[in-house]
C-alpha positions as CSV (number, residue, x, y, z in Angstrom):
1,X,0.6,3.9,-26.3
2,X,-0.5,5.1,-22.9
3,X,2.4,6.1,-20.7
4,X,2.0,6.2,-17.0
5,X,3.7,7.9,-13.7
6,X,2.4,6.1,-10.7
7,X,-1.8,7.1,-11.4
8,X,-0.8,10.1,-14.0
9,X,-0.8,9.9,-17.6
10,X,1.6,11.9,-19.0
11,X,2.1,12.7,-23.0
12,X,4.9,11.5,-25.0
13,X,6.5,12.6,-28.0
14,X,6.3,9.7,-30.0
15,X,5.0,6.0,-28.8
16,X,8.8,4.7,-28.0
17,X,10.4,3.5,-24.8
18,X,12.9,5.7,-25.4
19,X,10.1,9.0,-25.5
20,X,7.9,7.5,-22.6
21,X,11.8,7.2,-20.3
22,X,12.3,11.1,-21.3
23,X,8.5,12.0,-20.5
24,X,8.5,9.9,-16.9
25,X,12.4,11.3,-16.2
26,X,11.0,14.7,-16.5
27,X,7.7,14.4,-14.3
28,X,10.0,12.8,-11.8
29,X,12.4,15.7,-11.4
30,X,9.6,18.2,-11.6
31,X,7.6,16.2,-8.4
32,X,10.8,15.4,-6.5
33,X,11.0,11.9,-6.6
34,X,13.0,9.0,-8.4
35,X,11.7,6.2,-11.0
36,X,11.8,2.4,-8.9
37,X,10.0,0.4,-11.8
38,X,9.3,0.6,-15.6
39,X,6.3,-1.9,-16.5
40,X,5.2,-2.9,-19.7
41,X,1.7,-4.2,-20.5
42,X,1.9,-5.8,-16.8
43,X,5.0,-6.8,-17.0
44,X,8.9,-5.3,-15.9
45,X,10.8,-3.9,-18.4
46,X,13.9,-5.7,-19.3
47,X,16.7,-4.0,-18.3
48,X,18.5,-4.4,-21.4
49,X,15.6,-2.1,-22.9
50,X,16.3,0.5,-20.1
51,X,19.9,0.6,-20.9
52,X,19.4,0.5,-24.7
53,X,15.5,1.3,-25.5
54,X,14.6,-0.5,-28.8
55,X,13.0,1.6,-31.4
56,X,9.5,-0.2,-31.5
57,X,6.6,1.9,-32.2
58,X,4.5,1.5,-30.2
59,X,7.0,-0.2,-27.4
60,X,3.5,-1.3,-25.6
61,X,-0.1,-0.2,-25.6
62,X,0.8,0.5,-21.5
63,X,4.1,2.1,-20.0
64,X,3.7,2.0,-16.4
65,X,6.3,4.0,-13.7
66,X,6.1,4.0,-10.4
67,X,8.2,6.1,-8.7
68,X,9.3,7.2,-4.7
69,X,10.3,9.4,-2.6
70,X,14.1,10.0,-2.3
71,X,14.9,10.4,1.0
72,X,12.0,7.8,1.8
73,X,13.0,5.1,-0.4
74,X,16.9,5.3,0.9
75,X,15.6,5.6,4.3
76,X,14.1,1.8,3.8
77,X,16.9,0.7,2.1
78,X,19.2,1.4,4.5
79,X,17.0,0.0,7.7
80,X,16.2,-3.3,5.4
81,X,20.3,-3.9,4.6
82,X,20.7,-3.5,8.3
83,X,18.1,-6.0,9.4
84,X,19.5,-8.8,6.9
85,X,23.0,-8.2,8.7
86,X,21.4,-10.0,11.5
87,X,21.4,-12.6,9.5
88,X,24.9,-12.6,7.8
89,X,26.6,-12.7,11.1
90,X,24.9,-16.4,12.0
91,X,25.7,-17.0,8.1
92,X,29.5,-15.8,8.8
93,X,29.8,-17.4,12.3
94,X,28.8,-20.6,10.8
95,X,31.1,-20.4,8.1
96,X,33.7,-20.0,11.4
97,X,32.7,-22.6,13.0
98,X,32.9,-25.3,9.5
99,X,36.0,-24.1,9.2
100,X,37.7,-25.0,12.9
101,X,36.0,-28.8,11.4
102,X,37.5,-28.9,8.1
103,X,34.7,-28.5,6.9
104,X,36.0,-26.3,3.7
105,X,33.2,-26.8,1.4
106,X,30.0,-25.4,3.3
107,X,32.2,-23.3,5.3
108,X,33.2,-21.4,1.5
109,X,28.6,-21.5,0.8
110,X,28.5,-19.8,3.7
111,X,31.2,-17.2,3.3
112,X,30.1,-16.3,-0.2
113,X,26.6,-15.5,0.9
114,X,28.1,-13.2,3.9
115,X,30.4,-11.6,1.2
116,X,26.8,-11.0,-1.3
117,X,25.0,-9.8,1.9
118,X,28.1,-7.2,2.2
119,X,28.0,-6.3,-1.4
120,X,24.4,-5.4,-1.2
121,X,25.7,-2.9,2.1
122,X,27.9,-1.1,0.1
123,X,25.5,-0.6,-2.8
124,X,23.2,0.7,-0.9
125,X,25.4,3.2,1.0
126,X,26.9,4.1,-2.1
127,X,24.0,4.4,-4.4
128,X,22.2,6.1,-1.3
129,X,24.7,8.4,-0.4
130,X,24.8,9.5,-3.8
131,X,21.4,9.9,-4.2
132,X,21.2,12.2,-1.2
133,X,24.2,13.7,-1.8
134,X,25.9,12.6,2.2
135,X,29.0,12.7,2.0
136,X,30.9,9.2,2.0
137,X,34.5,10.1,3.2
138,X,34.2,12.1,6.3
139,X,33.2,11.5,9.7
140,X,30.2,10.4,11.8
141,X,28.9,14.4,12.2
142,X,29.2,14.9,8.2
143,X,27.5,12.0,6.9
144,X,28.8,8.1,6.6
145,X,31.7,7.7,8.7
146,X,34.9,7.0,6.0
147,X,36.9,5.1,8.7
148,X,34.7,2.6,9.1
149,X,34.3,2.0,5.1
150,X,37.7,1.8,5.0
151,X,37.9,-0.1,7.7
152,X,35.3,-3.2,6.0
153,X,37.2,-2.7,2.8
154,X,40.3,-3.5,4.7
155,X,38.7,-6.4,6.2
156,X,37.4,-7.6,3.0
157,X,40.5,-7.8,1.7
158,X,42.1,-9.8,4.3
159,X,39.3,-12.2,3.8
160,X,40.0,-12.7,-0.2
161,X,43.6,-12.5,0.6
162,X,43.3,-15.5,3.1
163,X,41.0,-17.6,1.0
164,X,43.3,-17.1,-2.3
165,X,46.0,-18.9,0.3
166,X,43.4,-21.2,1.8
167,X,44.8,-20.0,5.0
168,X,41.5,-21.0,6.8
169,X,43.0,-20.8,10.1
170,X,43.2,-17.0,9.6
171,X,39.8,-17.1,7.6
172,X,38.0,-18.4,10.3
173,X,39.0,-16.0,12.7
174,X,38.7,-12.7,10.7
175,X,35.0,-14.4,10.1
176,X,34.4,-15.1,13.5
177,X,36.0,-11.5,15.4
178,X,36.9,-8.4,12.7
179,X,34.2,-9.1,10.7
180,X,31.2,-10.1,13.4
181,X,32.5,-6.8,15.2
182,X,31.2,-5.1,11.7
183,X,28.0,-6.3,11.8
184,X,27.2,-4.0,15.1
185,X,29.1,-1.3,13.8
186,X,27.5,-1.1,10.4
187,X,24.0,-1.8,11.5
188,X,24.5,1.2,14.6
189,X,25.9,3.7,11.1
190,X,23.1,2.6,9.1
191,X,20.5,3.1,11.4
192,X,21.9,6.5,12.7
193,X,21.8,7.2,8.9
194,X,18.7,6.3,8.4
195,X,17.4,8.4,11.9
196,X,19.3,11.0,10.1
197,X,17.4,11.1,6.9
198,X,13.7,10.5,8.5
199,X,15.0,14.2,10.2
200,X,15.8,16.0,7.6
């Protein structure tokens, strides 16, 4: 089994997943930078085989990782989350605007692909962060600004809180106001995060 980092062949103990992970996790650390994608015989890895490698010898006659740059990779994480906020504020203002109709049923589409958009914010900041190691719970001047995390947490919960009461008055206009103010906020903090990381 030939095992792969990027162009590099590296040597593995014995032709498993589980040997080719350890060899690539290694090289990794010793370069600096971060596994993205396992690929086996041209083809992703299941992730149930990353999480649990199966003991098949030989897993696959290629093992393929490609790997990235830390600060590089979080950099474009962080710039691509804030450009699909553009997005999820027509999404959310849309699911506003069904709402003031009665409208309940697209208005709720809408909302859940705001509140998946949001999700995938928060990953990235916290994956990110952590990756980095920026602090999450301080101010602006010492990494990601903590007020304003707890500040769309807050607002998140209003919005569950609201929708578990169907009080779509009040739904429509923490989607319309608190959290359309969020999208400028969070895509300014992610952008300065990302400037921060491109200087460093």
């Amino acid at each position: 089994m030939k095992v792969f980092l990027d162009d590099a062949e590296l040597t593995v103990k014995d032709p498993t997943l589980a040997s080719a992970l350890a060899a690539g996790t290694t090289a990794c650390t010793e370069r600096g930078r971060i596994i993205i994608e396992v690929w086996a015989d041209g083809a992703p890895a299941p992730d149930e085989h990353l999480t649990s490698p199966p003991a098949t010898k030989p897993y696959a006659d290629e093992v393929r990782f490609i790997s990235a740059e830390p600060k590089s990779l979080v950099r474009t994480v962080l710039l691509d989350v804030s450009d699909a906020l553009t997005s999820t504020r027509d999404t959310q203002r849309k699911a506003a605007d069904l709402l003031q109709t009665g409208e309940t049923g697209p208005a709720l589409q809408n909302l859940g692909e705001s509140l998946q958009t949001w999700e995938t914010v928060r990953r990235a900041v916290d994956e990110g962060c952590a990756l980095l190691d920026i602090p999450t719970d301080g101010d602006a001047a010492t990494g990601l600004d903590g007020a304003l995390v707890n500040d769309l947490a807050d607002k998140l919960s209003a919005i569950r809180d609201a929708l578990g009461r169907e009080d779509w008055s009040l739904l429509g206009d923490l989607l319309a106001y608190d959290l359309d103010e969020h999208v400028d906020r969070w895509q300014t903090e992610l952008r300065r995060l990302a400037d921060g990381i491109a200087s460093t």
